[in-house]
VOMAR-811995 format. One line per field, with one value per residue (C-alpha): y, z, x; residue in three letters; residue number from 0. Coordinates in nm, 4 decimals. Layout:
% VOMAR-811995
yy Y:...
zz Z:...
xx X:...
residu ALA:...
num NUM:...
***
This chain:
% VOMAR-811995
yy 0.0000:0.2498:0.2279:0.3634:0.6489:0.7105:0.7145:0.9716:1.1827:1.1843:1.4326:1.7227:1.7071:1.9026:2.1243:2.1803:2.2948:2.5450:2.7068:2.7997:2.9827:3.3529:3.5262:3.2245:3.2275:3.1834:2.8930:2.6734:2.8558:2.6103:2.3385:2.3222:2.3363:2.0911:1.8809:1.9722:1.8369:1.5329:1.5008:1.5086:1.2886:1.0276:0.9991:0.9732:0.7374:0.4779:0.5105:0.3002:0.1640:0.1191:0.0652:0.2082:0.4341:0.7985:0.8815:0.6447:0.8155:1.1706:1.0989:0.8885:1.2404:1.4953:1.2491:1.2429:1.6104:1.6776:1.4161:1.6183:1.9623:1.8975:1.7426:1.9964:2.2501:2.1091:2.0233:2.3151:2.6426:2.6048:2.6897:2.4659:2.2818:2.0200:1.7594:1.8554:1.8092:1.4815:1.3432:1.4300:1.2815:0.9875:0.9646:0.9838:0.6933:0.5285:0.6542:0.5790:0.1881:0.1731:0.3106:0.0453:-0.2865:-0.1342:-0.1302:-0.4688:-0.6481:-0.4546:-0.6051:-0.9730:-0.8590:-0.5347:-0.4470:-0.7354:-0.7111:-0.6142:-0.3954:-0.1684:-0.1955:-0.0929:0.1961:0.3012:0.3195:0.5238:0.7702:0.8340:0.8370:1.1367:1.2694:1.2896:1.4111:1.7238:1.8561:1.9470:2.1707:2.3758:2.4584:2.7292:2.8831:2.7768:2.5490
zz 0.0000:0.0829:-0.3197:-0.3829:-0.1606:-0.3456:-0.7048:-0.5085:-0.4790:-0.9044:-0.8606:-0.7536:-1.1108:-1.2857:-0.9476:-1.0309:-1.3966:-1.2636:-1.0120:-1.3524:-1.4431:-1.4595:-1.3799:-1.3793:-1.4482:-1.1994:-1.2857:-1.3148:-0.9341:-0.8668:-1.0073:-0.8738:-0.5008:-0.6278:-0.6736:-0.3750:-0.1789:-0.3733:-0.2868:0.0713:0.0406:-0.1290:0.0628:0.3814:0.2418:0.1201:0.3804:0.5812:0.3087:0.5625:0.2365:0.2301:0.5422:0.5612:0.4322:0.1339:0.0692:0.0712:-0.1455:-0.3896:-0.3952:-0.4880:-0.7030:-0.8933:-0.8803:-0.9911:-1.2623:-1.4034:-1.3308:-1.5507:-1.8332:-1.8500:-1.8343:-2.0597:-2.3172:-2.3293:-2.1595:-2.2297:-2.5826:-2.6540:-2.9713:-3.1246:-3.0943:-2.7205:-2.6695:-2.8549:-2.6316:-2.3669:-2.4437:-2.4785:-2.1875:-1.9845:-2.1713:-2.0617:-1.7038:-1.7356:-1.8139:-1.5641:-1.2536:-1.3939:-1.3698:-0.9963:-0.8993:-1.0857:-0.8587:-0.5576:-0.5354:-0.5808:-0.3156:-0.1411:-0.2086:-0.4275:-0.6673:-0.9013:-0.7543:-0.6768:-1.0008:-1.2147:-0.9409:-0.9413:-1.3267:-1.2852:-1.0889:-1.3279:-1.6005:-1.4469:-1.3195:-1.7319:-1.8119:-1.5030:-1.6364:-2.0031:-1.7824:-1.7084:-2.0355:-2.1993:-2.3658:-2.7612:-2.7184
xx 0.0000:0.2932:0.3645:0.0154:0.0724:0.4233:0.1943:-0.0216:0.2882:0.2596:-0.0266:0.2580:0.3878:0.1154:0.1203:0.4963:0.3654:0.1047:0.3492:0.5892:0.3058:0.2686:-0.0495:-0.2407:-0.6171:-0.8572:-0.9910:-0.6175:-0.6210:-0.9167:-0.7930:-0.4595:-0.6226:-0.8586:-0.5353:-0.3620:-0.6874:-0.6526:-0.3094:-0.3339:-0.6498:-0.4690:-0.2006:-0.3640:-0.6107:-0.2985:-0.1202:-0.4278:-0.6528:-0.9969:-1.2143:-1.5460:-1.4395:-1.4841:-1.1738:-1.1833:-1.5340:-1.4184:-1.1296:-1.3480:-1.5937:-1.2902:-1.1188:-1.4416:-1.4951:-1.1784:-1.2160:-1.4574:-1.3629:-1.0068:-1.2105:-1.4455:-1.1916:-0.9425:-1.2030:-1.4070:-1.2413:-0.8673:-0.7799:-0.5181:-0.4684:-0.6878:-0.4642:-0.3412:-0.7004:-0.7447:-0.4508:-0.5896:-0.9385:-0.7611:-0.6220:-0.9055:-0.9994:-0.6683:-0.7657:-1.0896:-1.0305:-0.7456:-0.9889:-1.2528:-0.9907:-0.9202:-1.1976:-1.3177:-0.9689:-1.0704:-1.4250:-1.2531:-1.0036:-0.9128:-0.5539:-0.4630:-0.1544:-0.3582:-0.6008:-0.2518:-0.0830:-0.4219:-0.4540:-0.1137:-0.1301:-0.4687:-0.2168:0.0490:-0.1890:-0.4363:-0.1100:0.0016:-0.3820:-0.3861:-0.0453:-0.2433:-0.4500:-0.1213:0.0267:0.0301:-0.2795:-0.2830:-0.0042
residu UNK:UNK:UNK:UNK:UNK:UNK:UNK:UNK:UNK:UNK:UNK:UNK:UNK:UNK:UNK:UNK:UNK:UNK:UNK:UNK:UNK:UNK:UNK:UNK:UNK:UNK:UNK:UNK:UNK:UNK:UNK:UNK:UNK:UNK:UNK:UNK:UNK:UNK:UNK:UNK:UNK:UNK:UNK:UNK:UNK:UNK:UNK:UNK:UNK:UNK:UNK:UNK:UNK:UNK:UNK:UNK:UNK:UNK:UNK:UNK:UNK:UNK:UNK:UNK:UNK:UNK:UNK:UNK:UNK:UNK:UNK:UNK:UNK:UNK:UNK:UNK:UNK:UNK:UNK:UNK:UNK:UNK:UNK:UNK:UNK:UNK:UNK:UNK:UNK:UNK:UNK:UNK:UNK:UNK:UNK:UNK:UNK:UNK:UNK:UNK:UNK:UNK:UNK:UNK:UNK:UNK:UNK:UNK:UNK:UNK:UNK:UNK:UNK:UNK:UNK:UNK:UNK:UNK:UNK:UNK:UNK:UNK:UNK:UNK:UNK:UNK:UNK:UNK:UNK:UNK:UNK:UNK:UNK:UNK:UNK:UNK:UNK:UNK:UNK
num 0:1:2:3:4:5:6:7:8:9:10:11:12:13:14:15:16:17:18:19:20:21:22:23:24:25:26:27:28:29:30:31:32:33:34:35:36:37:38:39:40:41:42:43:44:45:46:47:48:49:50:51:52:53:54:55:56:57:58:59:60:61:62:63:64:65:66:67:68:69:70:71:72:73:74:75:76:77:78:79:80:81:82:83:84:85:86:87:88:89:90:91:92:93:94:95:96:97:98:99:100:101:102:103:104:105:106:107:108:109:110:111:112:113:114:115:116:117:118:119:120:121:122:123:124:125:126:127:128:129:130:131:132:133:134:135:136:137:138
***
């Protein structure tokens, strides 16, 4: 479990990106304390994996509101090019298929090998996706 709290430590990359940034707009403001809340979330959460307790809960809610905050951002608000945003689209479908094979291990067995390794994938992977959010306008 300590490895999925290391992966967790992936979402400070795109955080990294944002805090190059000049001037930032408000919204990228949001999203990177979005991510910091996931962050600490995360991390707590994998460092004792209780599933279904409150803390697994509340870091299930903000992972999904994030989830959709970046995509919705990234897809319709940042101006970026087509095929930034094409990437991107696809890997939420990367993400998206990685969360689902966690979650299908995790109902067979909490914390199984691979239960960790789909999830830990899932990290670098959204980790990849949140940076796009943090580039340059038009880019």
């Amino acid at each position: 479990m300590v490895y999925l709290s290391m992966t967790s430590l992936l979402l400070a990359l795109p955080m990294m990106v944002f805090l190059q940034k000049e001037d930032p707009p408000w919204e990228e403001v949001a999203l990177v304390v979005l991510l910091g809340i996931n962050l600490l979330l995360s991390i707590l959460f994998w460092t004792y994996p209780v599933k279904s307790s409150l803390l697994h809960r509340t870091d299930a809610v903000f992972a999904r509101v994030s989830f959709l905050a970046f995509s919705i951002y990234i897809v319709f608000v940042k101006e970026l090019d087509i095929f930034i945003k094409a990437f991107f689209v696809a890997l939420l479908g990367v993400a998206s298929t990685l969360f689902y094979y966690s979650n299908v291990h995790s109902a067979r067995e909490w914390c199984c090998e691979h239960h960790l390794l789909f999830h830990s994938a899932f990290h670098s992977v959204v980790s990849a996706g949140c940076s796009i959010a943090f580039l340059p306008s038009g880019t």
